[in-house]
C-alpha positions as CSV (number, residue, x, y, z in Angstrom):
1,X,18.4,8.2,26.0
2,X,19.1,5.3,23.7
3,X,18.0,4.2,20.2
4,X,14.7,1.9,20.2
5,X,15.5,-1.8,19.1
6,X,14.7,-1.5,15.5
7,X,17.1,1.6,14.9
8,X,21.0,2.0,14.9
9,X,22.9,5.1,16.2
10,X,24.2,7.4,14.0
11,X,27.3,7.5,13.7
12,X,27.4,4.1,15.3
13,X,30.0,4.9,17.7
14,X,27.8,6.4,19.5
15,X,26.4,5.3,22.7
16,X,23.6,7.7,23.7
17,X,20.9,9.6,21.5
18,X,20.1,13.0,22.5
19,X,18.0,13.5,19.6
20,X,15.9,11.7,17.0
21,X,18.5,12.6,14.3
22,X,20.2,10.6,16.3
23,X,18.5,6.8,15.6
24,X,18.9,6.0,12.0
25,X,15.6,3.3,11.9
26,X,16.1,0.1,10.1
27,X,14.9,-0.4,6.7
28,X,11.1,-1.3,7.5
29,X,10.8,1.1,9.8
30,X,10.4,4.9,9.6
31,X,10.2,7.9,12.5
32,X,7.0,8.9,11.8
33,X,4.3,7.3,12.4
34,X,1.5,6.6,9.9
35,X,-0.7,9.4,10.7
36,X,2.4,12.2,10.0
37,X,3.0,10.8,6.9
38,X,3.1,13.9,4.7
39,X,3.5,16.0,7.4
40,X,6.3,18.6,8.7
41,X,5.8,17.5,12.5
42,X,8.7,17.7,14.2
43,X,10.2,14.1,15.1
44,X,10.0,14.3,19.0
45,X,11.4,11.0,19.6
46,X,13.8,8.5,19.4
47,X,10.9,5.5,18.5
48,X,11.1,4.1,15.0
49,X,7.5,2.7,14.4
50,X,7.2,-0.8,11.8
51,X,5.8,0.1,8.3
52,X,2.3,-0.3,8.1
53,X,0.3,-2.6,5.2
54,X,0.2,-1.1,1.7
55,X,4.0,0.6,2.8
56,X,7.4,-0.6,2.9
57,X,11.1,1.3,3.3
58,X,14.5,-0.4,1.9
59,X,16.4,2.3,3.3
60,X,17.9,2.7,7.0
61,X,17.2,6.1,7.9
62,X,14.4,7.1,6.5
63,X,11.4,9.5,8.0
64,X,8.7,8.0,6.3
65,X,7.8,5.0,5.2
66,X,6.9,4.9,1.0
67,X,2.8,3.4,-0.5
68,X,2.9,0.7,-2.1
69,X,2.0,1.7,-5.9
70,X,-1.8,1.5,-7.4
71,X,-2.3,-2.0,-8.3
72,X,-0.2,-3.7,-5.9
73,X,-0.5,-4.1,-2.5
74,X,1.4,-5.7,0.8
75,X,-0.6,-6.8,4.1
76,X,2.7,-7.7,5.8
77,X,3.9,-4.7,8.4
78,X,7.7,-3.7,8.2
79,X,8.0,-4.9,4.5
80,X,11.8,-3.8,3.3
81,X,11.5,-3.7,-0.3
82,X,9.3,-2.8,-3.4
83,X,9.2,-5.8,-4.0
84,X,7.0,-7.1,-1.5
85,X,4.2,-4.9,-3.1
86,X,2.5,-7.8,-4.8
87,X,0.6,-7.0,-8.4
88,X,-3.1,-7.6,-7.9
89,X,-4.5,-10.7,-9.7
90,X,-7.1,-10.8,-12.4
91,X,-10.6,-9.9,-11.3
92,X,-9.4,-7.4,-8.6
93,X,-7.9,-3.8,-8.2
94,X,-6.3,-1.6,-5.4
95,X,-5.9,2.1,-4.9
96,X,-1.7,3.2,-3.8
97,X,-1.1,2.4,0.2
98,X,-3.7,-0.7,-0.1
99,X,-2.9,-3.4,2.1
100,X,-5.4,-6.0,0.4
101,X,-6.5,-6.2,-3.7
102,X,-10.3,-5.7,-3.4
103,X,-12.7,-7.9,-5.5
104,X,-14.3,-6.9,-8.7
105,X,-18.5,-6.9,-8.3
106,X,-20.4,-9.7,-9.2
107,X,-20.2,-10.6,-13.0
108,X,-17.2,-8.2,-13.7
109,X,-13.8,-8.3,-14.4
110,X,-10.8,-6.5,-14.6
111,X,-7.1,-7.4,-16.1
112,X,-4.3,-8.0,-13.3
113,X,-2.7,-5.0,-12.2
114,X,-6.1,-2.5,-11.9
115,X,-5.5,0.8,-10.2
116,X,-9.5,1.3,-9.9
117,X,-12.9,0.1,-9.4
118,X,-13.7,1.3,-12.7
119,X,-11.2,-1.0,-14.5
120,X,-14.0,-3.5,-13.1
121,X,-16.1,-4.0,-16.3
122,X,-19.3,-6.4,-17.0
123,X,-19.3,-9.9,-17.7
124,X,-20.8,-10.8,-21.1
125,X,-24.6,-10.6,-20.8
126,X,-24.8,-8.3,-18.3
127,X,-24.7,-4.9,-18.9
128,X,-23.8,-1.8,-16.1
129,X,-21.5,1.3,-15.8
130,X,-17.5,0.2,-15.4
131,X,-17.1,-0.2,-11.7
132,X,-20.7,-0.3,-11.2
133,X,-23.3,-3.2,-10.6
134,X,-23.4,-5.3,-13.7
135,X,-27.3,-6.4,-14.6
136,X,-28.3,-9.4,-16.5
137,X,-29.5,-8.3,-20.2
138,X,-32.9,-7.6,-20.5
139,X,-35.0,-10.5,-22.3
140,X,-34.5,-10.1,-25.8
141,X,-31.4,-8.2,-25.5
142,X,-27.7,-9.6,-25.5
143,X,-24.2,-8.6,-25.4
144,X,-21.5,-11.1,-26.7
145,X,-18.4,-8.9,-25.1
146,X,-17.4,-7.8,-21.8
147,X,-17.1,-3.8,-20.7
């Protein structure tokens, strides 16, 4: 059995994989597949599978592939670094392993870089919980800062 294309043999002499310990995968690519993250399943084969959005792996040989941290986030598949993890802009927010930054609601806001929904606080005039629908002041009322 040989080593799948995105994998190299280990050691690299060799020409036939018997095992999965065998095929070293290449950096943005991992032996398990996304729903064994975090799991002891035994690797039964010799198929490295493409990180998936919100992950990414630098290193050749590794089981799993690493989440992108809270506040960042990658859409690309097979990302090989870190870096690709992206910091979400101003206004939005992302939970670890996100592949997108999701919006704050309507008439909130949040600094670049939110982990949470409820780092997504009211506009100015409109008051709500944090993370929560944000409601124009009631007549007669105000509020000159946001949160």
């Amino acid at each position: 059995m040989a080593c799948d294309a995105q994998s190299q043999t280990n050691p690299t002499t060799r020409t036939n994989a018997f095992l999965p310990a065998h095929c070293l995968c290449n950096s943005g690519y991992a032996h398990r597949p996304f729903a064994e993250y975090g799991t002891a399943a035994v690797l039964s084969d010799n198929v490295c599978h493409a990180c998936p959005p919100g992950h990414h792996n630098a290193a050749v040989g590794v089981p799993a592939c690493t989440q992108c941290d809270a506040g960042t986030a990658v859409s690309e598949t097979a990302s090989t670094s870190i870096a690709a993890c992206t910091q979400c802009g101003s206004n939005t927010f992302s939970a670890a392993g996100s592949a997108t930054c999701s919006a704050c609601g309507v008439a909130s806001q949040s600094p670049a870089g939110s982990d949470q929904e409820t780092d997504c606080v009211c506009n100015a005039g409109f008051t709500g919980v944090p993370g929560g629908a944000c409601n124009t002041c009631a007549a007669g009322k105000f509020k000159l800062l946001e949160g």
